[in-house]
Each structure stands twice: as structure tokens, then as C-alpha cells.
Backbone as JSON, one array per atom type, in Angstrom:
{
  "sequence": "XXXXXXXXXXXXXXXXXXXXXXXXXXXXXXXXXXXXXXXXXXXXXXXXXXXXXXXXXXXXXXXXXXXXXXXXXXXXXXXXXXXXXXXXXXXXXXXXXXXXXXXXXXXXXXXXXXXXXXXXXXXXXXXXXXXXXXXXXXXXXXXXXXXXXXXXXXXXXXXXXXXXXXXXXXXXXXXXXXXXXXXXXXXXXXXXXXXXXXXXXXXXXXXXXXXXXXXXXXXXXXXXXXXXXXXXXXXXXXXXXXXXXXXXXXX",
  "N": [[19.17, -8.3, 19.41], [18.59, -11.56, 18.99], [16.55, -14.48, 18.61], [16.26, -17.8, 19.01], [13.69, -19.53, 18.97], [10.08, -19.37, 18.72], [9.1, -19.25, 20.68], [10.71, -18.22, 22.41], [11.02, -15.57, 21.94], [8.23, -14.61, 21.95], [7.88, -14.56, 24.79], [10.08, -12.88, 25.13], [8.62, -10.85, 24.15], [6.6, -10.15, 25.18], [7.19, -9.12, 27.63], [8.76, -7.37, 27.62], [7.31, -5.12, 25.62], [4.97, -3.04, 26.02], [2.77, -2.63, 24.45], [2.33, -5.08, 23.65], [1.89, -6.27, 26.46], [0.5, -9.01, 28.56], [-2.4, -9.87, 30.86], [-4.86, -11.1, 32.88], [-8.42, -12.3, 32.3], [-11.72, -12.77, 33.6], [-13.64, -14.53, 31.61], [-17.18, -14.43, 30.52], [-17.36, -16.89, 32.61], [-14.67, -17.89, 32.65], [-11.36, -18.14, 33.04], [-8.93, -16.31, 30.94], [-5.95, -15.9, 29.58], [-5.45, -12.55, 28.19], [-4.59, -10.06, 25.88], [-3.11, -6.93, 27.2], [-3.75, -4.32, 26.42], [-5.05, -4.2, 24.35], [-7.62, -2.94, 22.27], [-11.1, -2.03, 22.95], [-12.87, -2.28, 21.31], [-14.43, -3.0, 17.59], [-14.75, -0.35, 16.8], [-13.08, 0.97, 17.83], [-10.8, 1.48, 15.86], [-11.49, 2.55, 13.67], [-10.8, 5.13, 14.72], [-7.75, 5.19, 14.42], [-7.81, 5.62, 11.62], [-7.51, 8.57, 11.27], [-5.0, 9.31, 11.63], [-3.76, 8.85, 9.41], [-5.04, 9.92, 7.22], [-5.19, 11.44, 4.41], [-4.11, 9.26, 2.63], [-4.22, 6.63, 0.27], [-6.71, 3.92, 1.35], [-8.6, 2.14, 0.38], [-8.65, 0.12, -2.1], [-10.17, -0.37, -4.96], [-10.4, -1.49, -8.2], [-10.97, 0.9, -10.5], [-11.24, 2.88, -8.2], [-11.06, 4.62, -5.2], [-10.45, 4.78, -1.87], [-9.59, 7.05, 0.73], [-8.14, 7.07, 4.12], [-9.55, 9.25, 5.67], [-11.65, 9.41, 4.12], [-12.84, 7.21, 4.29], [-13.55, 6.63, 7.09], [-14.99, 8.54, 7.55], [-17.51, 7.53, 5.91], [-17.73, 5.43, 6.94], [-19.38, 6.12, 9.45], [-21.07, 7.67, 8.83], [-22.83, 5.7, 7.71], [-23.1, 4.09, 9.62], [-24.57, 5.71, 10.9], [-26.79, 6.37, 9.96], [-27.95, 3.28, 9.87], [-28.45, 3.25, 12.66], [-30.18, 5.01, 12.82], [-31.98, 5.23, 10.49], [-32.93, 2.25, 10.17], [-32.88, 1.19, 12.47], [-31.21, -0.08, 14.19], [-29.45, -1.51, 16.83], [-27.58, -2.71, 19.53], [-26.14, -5.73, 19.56], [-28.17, -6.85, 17.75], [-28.51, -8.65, 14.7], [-27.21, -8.94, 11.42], [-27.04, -9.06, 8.64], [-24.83, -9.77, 5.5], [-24.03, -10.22, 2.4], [-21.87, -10.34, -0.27], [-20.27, -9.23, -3.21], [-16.8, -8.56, -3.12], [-17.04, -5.8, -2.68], [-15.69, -2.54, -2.09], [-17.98, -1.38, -0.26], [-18.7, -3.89, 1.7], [-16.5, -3.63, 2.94], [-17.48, -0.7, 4.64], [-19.42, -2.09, 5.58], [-18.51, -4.16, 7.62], [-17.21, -2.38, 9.49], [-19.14, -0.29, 10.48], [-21.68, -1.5, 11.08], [-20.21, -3.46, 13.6], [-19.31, -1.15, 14.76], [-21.47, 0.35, 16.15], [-22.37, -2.0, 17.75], [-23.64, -3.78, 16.49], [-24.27, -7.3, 15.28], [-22.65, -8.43, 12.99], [-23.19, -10.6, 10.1], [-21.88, -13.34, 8.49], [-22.39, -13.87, 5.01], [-22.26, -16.81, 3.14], [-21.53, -15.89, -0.06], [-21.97, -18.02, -2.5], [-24.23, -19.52, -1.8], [-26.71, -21.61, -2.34], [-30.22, -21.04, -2.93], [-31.44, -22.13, -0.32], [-29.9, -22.89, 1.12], [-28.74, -20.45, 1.88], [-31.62, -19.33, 2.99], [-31.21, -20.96, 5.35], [-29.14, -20.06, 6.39], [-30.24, -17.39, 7.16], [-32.8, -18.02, 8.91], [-31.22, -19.47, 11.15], [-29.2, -17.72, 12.13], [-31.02, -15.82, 12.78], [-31.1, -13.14, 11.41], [-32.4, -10.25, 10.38], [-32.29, -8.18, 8.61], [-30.77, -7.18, 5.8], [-27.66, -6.76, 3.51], [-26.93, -6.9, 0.27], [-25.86, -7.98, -2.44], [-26.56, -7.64, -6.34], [-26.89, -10.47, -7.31], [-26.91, -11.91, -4.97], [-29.97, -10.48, -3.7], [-31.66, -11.85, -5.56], [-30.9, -14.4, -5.01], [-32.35, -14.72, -2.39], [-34.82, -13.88, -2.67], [-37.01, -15.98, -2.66], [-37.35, -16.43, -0.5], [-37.56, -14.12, 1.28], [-39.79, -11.99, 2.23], [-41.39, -13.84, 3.33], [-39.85, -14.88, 5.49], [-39.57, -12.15, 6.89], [-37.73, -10.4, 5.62], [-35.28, -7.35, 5.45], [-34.29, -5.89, 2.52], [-31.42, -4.12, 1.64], [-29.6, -3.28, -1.03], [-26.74, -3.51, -2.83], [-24.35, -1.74, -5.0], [-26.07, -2.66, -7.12], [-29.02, -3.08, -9.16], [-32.39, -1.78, -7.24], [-34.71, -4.67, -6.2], [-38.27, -4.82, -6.44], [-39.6, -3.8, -3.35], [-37.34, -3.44, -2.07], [-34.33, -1.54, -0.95], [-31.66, 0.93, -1.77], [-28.39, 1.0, -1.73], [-26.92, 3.5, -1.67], [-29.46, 5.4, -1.23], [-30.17, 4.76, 1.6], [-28.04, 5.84, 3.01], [-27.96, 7.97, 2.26], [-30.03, 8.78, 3.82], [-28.54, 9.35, 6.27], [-27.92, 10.97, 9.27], [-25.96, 12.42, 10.12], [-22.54, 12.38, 9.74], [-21.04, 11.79, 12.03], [-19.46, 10.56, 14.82], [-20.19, 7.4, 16.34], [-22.0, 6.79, 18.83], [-21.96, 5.13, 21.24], [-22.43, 1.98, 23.8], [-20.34, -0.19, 24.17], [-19.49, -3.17, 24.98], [-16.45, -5.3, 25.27], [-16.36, -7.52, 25.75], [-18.62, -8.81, 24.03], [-20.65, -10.03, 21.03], [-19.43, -9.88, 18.32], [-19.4, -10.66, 15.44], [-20.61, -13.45, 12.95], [-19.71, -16.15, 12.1], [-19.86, -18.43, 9.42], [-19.12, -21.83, 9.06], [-17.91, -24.71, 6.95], [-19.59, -26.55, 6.67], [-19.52, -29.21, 6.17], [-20.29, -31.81, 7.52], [-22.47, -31.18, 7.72], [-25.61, -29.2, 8.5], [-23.84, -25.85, 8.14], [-22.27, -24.22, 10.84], [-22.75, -21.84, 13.44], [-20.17, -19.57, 13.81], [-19.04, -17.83, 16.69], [-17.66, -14.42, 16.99], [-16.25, -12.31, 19.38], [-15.76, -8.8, 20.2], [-13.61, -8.64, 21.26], [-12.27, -10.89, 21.02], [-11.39, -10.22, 18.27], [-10.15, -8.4, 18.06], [-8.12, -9.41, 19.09], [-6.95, -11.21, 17.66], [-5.9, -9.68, 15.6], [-4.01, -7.98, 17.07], [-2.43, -10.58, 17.81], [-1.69, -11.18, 14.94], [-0.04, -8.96, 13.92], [2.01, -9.41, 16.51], [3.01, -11.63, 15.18], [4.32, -10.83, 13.21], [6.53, -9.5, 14.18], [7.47, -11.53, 15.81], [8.74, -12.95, 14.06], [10.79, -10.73, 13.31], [12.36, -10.56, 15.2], [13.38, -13.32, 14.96], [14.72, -12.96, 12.75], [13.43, -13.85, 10.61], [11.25, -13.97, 7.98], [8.55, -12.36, 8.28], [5.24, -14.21, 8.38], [2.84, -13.14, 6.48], [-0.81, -13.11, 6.69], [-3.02, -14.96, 5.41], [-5.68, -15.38, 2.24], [-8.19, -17.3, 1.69], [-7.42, -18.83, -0.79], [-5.09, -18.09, -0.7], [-3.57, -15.88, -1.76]],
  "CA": [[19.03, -9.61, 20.05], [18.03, -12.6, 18.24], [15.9, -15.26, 18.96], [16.22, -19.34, 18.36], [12.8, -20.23, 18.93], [9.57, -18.42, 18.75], [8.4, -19.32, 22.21], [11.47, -16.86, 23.26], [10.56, -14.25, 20.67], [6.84, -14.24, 22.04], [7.66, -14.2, 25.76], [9.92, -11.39, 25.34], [7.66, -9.23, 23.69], [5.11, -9.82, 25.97], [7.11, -9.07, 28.9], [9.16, -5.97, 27.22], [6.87, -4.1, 24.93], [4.14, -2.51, 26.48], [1.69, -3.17, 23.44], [1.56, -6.8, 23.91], [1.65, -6.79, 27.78], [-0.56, -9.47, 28.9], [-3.22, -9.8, 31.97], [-5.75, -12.58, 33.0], [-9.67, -11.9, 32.3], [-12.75, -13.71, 33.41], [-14.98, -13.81, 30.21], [-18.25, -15.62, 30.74], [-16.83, -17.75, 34.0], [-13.89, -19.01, 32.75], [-10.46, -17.23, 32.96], [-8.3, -16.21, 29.95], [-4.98, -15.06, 29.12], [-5.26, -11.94, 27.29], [-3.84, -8.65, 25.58], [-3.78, -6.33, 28.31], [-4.1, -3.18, 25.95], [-6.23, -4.31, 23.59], [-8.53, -1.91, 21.97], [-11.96, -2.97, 23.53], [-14.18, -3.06, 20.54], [-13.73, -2.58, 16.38], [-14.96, 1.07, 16.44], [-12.0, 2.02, 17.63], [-9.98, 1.4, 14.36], [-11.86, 4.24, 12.42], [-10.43, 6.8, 15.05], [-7.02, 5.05, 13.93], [-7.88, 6.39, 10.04], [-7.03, 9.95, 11.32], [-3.48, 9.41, 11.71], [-2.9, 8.47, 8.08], [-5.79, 11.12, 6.55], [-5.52, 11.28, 2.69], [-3.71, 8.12, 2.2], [-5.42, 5.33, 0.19], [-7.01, 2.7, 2.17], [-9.52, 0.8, -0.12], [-8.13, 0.11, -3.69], [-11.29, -1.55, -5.81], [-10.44, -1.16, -9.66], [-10.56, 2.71, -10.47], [-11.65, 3.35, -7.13], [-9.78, 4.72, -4.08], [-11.18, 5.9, -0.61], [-8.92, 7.69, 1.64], [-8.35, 6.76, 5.11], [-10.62, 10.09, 6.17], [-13.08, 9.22, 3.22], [-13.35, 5.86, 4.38], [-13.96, 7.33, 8.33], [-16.68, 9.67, 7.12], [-18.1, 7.05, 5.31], [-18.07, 4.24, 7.9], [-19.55, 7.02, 10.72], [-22.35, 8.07, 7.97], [-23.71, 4.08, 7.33], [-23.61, 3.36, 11.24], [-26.11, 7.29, 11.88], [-28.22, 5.27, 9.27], [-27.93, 1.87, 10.75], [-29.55, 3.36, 14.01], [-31.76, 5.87, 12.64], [-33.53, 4.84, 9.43], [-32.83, 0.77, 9.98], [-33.22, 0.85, 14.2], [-29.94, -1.51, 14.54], [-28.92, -1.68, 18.15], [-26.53, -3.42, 19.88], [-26.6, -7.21, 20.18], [-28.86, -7.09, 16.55], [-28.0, -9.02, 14.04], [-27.37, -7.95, 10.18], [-26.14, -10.19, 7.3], [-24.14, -9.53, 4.79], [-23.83, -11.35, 1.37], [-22.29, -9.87, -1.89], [-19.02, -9.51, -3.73], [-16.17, -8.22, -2.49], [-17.1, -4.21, -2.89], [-15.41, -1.62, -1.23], [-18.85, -1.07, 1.18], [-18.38, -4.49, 2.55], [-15.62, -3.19, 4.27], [-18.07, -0.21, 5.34], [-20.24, -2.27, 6.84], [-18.38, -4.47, 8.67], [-17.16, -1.01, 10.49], [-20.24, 0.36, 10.99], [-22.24, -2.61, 12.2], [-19.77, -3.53, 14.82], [-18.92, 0.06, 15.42], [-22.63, 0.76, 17.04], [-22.91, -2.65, 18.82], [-24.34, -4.53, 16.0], [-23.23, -8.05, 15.36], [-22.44, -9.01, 11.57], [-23.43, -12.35, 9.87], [-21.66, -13.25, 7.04], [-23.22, -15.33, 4.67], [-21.77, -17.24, 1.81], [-22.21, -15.45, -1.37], [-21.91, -19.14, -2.98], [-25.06, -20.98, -1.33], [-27.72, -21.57, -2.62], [-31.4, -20.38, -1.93], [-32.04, -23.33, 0.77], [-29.02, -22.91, 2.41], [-29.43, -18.88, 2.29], [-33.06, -19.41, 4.2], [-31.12, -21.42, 7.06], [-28.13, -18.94, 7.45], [-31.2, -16.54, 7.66], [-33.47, -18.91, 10.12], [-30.7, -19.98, 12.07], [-28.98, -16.78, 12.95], [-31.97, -14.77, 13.25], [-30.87, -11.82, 10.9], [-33.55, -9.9, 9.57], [-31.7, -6.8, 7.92], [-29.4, -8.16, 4.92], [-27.19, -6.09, 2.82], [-26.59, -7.65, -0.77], [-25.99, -7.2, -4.49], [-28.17, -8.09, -7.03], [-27.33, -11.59, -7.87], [-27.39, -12.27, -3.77], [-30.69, -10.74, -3.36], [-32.43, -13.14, -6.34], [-31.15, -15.89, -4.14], [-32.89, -14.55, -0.92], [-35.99, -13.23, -2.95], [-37.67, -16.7, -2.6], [-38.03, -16.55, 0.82], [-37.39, -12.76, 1.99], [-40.7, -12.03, 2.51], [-41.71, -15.1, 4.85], [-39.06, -14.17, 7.13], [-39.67, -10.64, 7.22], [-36.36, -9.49, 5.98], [-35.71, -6.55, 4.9], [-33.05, -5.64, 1.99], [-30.49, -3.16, 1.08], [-29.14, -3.55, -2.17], [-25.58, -2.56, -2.81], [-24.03, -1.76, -6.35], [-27.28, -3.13, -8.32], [-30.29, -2.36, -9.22], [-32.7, -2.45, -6.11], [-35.86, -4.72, -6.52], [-38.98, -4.2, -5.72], [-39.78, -3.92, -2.36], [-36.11, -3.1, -1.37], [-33.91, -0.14, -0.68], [-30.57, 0.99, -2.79], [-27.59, 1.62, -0.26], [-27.16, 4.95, -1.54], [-30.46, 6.0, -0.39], [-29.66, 4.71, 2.77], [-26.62, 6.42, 2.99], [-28.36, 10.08, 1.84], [-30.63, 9.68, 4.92], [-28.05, 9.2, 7.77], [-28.54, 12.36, 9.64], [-24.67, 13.09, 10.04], [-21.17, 11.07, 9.98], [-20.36, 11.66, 13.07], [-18.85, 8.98, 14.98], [-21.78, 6.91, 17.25], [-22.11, 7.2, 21.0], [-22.87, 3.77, 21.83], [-21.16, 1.62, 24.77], [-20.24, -1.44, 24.05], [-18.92, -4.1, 26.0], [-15.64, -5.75, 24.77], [-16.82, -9.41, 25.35], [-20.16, -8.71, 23.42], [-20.96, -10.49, 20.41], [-19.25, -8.95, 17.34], [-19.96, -11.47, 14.03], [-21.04, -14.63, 12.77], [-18.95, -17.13, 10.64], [-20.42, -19.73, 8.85], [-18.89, -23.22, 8.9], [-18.36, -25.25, 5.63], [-21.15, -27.75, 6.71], [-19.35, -30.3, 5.39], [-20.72, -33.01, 7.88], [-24.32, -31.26, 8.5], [-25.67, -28.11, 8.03], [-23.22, -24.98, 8.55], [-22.28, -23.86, 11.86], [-22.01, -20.6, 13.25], [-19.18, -19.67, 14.46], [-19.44, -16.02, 17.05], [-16.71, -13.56, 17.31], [-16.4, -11.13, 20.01], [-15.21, -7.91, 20.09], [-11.83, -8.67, 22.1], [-11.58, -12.03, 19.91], [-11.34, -10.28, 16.99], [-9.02, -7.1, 18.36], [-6.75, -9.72, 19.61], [-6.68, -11.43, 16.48], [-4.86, -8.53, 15.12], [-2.91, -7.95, 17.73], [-1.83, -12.03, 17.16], [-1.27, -11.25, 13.7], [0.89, -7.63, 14.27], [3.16, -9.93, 17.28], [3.68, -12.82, 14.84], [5.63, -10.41, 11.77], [7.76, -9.13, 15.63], [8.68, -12.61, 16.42], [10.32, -12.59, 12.34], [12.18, -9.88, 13.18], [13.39, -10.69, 16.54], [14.31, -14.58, 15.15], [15.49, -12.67, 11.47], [13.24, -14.3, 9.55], [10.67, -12.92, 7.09], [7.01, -12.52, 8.74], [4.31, -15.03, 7.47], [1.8, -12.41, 6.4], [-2.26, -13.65, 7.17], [-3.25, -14.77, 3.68], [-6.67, -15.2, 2.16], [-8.16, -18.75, 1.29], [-6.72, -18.19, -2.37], [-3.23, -17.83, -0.53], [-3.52, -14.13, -2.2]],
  "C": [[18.23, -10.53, 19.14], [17.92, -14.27, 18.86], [15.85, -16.62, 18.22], [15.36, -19.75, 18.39], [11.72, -19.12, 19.46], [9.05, -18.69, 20.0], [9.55, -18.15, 22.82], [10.97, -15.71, 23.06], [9.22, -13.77, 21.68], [7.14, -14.12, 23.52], [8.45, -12.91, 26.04], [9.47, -10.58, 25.14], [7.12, -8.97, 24.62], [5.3, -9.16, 26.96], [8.05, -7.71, 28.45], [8.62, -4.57, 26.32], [5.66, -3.91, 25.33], [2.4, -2.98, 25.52], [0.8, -4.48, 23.64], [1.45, -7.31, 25.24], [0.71, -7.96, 28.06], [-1.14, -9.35, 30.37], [-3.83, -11.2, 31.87], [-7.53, -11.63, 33.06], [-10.91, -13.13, 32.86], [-13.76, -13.41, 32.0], [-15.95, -15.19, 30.53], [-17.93, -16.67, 31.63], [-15.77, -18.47, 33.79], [-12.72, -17.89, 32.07], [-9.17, -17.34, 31.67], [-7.05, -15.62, 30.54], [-5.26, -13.7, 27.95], [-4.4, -10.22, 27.07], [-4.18, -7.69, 26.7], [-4.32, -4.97, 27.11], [-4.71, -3.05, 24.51], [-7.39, -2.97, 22.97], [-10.12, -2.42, 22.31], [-12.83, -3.46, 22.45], [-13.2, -2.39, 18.93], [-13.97, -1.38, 16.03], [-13.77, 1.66, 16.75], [-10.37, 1.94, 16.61], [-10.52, 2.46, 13.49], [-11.09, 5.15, 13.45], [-8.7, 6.34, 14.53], [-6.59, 5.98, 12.32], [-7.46, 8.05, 10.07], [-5.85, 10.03, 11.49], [-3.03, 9.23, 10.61], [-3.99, 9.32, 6.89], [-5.99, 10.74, 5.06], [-4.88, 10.2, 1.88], [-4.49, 7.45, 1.92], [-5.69, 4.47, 0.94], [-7.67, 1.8, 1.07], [-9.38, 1.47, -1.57], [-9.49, -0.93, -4.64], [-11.45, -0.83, -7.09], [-10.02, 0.3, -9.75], [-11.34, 3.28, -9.23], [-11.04, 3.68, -5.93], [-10.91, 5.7, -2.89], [-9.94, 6.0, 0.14], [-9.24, 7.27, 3.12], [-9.34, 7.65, 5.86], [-12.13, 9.63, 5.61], [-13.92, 8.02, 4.04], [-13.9, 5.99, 6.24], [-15.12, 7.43, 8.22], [-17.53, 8.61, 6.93], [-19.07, 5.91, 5.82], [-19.31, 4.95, 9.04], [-20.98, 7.07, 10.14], [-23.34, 7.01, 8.13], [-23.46, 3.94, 8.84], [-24.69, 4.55, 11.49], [-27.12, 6.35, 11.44], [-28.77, 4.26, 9.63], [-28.79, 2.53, 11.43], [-30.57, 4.33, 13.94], [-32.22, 5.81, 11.85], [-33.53, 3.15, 9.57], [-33.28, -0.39, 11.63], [-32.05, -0.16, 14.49], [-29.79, -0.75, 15.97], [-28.15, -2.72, 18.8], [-26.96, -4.46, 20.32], [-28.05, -7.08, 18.52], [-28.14, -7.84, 15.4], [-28.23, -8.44, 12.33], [-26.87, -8.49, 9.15], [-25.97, -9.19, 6.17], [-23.78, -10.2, 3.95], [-23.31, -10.51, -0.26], [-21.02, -10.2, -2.08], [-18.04, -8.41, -2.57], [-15.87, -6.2, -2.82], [-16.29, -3.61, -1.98], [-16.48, -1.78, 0.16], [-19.11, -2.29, 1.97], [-17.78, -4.36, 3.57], [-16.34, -2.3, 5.19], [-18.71, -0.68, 6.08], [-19.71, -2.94, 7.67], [-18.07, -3.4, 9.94], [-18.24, -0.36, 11.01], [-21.37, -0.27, 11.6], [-21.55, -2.8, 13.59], [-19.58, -2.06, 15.57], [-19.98, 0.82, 16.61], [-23.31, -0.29, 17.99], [-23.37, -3.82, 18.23], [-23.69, -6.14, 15.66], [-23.56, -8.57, 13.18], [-22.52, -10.36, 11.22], [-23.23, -12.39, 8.76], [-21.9, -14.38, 6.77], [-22.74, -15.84, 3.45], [-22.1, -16.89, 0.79], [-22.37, -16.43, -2.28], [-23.52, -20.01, -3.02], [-26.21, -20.11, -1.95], [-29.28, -20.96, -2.19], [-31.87, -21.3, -0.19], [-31.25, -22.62, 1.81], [-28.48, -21.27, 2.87], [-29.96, -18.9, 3.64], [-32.33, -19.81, 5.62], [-30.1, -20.77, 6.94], [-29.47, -17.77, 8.05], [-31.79, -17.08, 8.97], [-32.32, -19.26, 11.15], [-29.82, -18.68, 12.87], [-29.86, -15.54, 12.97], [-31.9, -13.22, 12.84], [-32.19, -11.44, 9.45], [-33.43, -8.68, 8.67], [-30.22, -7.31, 7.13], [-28.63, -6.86, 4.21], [-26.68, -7.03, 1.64], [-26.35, -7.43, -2.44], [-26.53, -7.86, -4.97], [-28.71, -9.55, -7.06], [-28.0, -12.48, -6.14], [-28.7, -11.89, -3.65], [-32.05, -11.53, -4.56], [-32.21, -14.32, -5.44], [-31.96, -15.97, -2.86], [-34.29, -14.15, -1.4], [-36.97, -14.83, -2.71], [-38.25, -16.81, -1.27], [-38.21, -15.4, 2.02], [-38.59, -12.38, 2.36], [-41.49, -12.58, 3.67], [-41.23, -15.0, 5.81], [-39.08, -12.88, 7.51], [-38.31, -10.25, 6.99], [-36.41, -8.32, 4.69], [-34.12, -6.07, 4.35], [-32.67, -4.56, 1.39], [-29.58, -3.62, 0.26], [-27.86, -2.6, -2.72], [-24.98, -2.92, -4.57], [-25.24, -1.32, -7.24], [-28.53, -2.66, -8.25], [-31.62, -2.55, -8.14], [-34.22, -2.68, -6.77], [-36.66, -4.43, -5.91], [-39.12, -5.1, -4.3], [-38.28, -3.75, -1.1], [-35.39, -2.16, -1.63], [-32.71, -0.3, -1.46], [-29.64, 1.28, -1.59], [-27.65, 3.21, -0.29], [-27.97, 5.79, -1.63], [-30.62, 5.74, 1.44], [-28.98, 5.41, 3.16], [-27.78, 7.93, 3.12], [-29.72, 9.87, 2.83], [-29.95, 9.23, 6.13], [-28.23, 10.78, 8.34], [-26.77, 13.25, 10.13], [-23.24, 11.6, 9.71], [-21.03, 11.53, 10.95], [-20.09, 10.63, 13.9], [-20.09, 8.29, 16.24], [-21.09, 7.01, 18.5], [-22.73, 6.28, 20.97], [-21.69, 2.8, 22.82], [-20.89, 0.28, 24.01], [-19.57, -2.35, 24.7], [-17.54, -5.06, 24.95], [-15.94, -6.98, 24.73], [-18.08, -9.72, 24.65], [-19.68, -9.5, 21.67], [-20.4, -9.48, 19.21], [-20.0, -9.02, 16.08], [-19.88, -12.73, 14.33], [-20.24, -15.16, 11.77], [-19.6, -18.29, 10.62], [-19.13, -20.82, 8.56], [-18.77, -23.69, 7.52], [-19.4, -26.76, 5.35], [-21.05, -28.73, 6.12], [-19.6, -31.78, 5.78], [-22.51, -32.79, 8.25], [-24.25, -29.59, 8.02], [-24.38, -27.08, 8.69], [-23.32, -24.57, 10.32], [-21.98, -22.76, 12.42], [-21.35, -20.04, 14.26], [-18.91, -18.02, 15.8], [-17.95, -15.67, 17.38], [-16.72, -12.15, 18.4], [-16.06, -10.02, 19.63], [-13.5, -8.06, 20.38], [-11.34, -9.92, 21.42], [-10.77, -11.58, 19.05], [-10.53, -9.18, 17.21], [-7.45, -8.52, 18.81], [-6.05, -10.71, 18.27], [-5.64, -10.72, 15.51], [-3.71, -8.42, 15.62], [-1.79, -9.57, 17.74], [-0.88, -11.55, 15.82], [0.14, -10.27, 13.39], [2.26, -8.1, 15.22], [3.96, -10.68, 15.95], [4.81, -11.93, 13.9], [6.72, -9.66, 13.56], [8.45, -10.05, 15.75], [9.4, -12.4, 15.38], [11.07, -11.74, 12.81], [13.23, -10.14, 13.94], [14.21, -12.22, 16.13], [15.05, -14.18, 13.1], [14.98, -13.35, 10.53], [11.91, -13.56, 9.05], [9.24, -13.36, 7.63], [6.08, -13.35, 7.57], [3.21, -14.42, 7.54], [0.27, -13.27, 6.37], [-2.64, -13.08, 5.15], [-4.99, -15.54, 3.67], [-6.88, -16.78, 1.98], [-7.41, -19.62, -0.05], [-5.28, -18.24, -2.46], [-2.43, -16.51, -1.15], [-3.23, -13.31, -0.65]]
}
């Protein structure tokens, strides 16, 4: 069957494939349309990684983690998170470096225990650092070298406290992979989380005032996917070639 317009495409899915069923939610007093079968939060995408095991997932240069590796790995940096770092759910946790492999870990392992992620422009300057810091109230950064020189001017004053990924860690801050070598297992966290809870933070391009930040839930950002996973369905159902979710770069 083929479809002339994607408003057809999208109401039959919704109303023939179980996946994309929809429902109605109250979130915070005001009623949505959404995915009924949704996955509630982003932890449950690592138990996904066991269905595809020793397959590559994260390609960075001569580097390759396995969909298990990359499990383990995520499971390991969230024990740590809550037992040498105290993260708990509804905490916030910034994030500033290049585009490493353990970026990806942490966004998994922050949200995975509750925590909410704040990503911070690896671009800005020290000023405008301080107020992603001051304004979303994250006091536990993760960064590489050249990021934490830009935060060293004022890390201190705010009490934050850094984990240094890749590079060499300065003083007064931790290396990841000493972090890492005291989680106390990978096993996967036991924490509840609420699907409408606070996932991450996006920064704004502050191009009329300072940056703004933008919050992502948990069920935002699952349905996001699920958005993205319908739209290459409607292509098929109207025969044309899915418009894959491209980067700013258009990569």
C-alpha cells in the first residue's frame, strides 16, 4: 500500500502498528498526545545493546567498542557516578569536550541513574562557561584538557569539581579512568525514575541575550526517536527515500 501524503502514512502507522500506537498523557497539567509504548526513560537502550552483543557500536579512529563493551562500560561509569561522585536523580552534571567515544558513555550513564546532563558548548569562552555553570547549577563537569583550562578560572569559586577525560588531569582534578577503576561493579543501576523527569540541558545560541536552556525529559527524548524511526516508515509506505536526522554539518 502506498501512500500520497504523509499525513496518511503517519495515521496509518499509528493506528496499525503497535509500536507507534498512540494514547493521551497529562504531563505537568496539561494533556499530550503521546507514544503509547514508549520506553519510559534512556536506561533502557543499554538493555537494547544485548541483542546485537559483539557488533561495533562506537567507531572513533582505531577504536571500536562493541555493543556489550559499550553496556559494561556505560553500567560501570553510572556504579561510579553514585558511589564515588554521589550523583542522584534530578542532579545535574555538565559535560564539555570533543567528540570522544565516553561522551557517548556519559550521556548513558547520567540519564541512566536519574541524573540530568548539561551540555555545554565546547566553543565558549571562559565567561560564558561560568554562566552555563551559574545558571544551570552543575557542579560535577566532565571535560578534556583544553575545556578544563577554560573552566579553571573560575572552578574553584563555584565549587566544581572535575573529571578529566582523554588529557592530562590538573591539579586538583580527577582522570576518568580513575573514576572508572573505582566503580564497585558494572552492573546495571537500580534506580526509579520517572519518565517525565528532567533528562538534559541544551544550551541556546544566545544570539539575542545570554544562552538559554533548553530541558529535555526522559519521554521527550524517547519519543524523539521514536519520531525519527516513524519518519524513515512514512518513506517507505509513500516510496520515497527516508530523510535520515543529520548533524549541524549536514554529516
Amino acid at each position: 500500500m502506498t501512500f500520497t501524503t504523509a499525513a496518511e502514512a503517519v495515521e496509518h502507522i499509528c493506528s496499525t502498528e503497535p509500536i507507534y500506537a498512540l494514547d493521551t498523557a497529562s504531563i505537568r497539567g496539561i494533556e499530550y498526545k503521546v507514544f503509547k509504548n514508549v520506553p519510559p526513560h534512556m536506561g533502557e537502550f543499554l538493555a537494547v545493546c544485548e541483542q546485537h552483543g559483539d557488533l561495533d557500536f562506537v567507531v572513533y579512529q582505531d577504536e571500536r567498542l562493541t555493543f556489550r563493551q559499550f553496556r559494561e562500560k556505560a553500567n560501570q561509569l553510572a556504579q561510579a557516578l553514585m558511589h564515588e561522585c554521589g550523583v542522584r536523580p534530578g542532579d545535574k552534571v555538565a559535560v564539555s569536550m570533543r567528540n570522544y567515544p565516553e561522551y557517548l558513555l556519559l550521556i548513558m550513564a547520567i540519564t541512566s541513574i536519574g541524573g540530568v546532563i548539561v551540555f555545554l558548548n565546547s566553543w565558549w569562552t571562559s565567561d560564558e562557561m561560568e554562566y552555563g555553570f551559574t545558571d544551570s547549577g552543575a557542579r560535577l563537569a566532565f571535560l578534556d584538557g583544553p575545556r578544563a583550562k577554560v573552566v579553571a578560572p573560575f572552578a574553584a569559586r563555584l565549587g566544581i569539581r572535575q573529571i578529566i577525560v582523554r588529557d592530562s588531569a590538573l591539579q586538583g582534578t580527577m582522570a576518568f579512568d580513575d573514576l572508572m577503576a573505582k566503580a564497585p561493579s558494572n552492573d546495571v543501576p537500580d534506580v526509579d525514575i520517572d519518565t517525565d523527569a528532567d533528562m538534559a540541558v541544551m544550551y541556546t545560541s544566545g544570539s539575542t541575550g545570554h544562552p538559554k536552556g533548553v530541558v529535555l525529559t526522559h519521554r521527550s527524548a524517547m519519543s524523539a526517536v521514536y519520531s525519527w524511526r516513524m519518519t524513515a516508515r512514512v518513506g517507505e509506505l509513500m516510496g520515497t527515500a527516508p530523510e535520515l536526522p543529520l548533524d549541524a554539518n549536514g554529516e
